[in-house]
C-alpha positions, 0 to 999 in steps of 0.5 A: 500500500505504501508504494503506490500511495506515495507514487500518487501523492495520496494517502501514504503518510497518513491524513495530512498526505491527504489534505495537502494532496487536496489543499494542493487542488487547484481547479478552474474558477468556474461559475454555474450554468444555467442549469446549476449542474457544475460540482467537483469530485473526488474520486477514490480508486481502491487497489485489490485488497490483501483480504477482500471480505476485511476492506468490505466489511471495514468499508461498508461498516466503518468507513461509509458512515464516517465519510458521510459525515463530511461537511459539504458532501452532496453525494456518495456513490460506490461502483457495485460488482467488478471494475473493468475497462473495455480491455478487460478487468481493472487493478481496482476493487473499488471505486468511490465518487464524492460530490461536493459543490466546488474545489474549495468545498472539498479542501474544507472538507478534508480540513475538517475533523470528519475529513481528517478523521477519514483520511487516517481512516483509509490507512487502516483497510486499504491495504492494495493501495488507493489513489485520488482524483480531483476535478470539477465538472460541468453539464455539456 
């Protein structure tokens, strides 16, 4: 886990490699289309884990509801079933998408004691790795 979380500037070191990884977020300056549907999200890949039946259950149990208490969070969703590409099937076991208004609504987010907390949180079961993605988003 440690290798590939460093490689990616993710959670490596722990919830301040988090924080600075999203304080270091730097989106576009973006305004709302007329139909209110730009957000920023965070999307969080999690590598195959050394105990599958461990991470769901640490996940799903533990990991879920702590997240969900994050301020500014507007939507949690997690892939169902395998990850795949259409090469076939992909490195992930997981795959996590948060949504939140904006950039700054995800730095104040994981600079909160709820977003600290899941940070150090994630160390604890991902044991295959996870990386980040950070982006906004707008409707075409």
């Amino acid at each position: 886990m440690e290798g590939r979380l460093a490689e990616a500037g993710g959670l490596a070191n722990g919830s301040g490699v988090v924080t600075e990884a999203v304080a270091g977020y730097r989106g576009a300056e973006m305004g709302t289309d007329p139909g209110g549907k730009d957000m920023a999200k965070l999307v969080v890949l999690y590598g195959a884990p050394q105990d599958a039946a461990a991470f769901d259950a640490h996940y799903f149990e533990k990991h879920v509801p702590l997240a969900k208490t994050i301020p500014g969070l507007r939507r949690y969703e997690v892939s169902h079933g395998p990850v795949g590409t259409p090469g076939g099937p992909a490195p992930y076991h997981l795959v996590a998408t948060l949504t939140f208004d904006d950039g700054a609504a995800i730095q104040a987010a994981f600079a909160s004691p709820q977003g600290l907390a899941c940070a150090a949180d994630v160390q604890t079961f991902a044991t295959g790795g996870a990386d980040m993605l950070i982006f906004e988003t707008r409707e075409v």
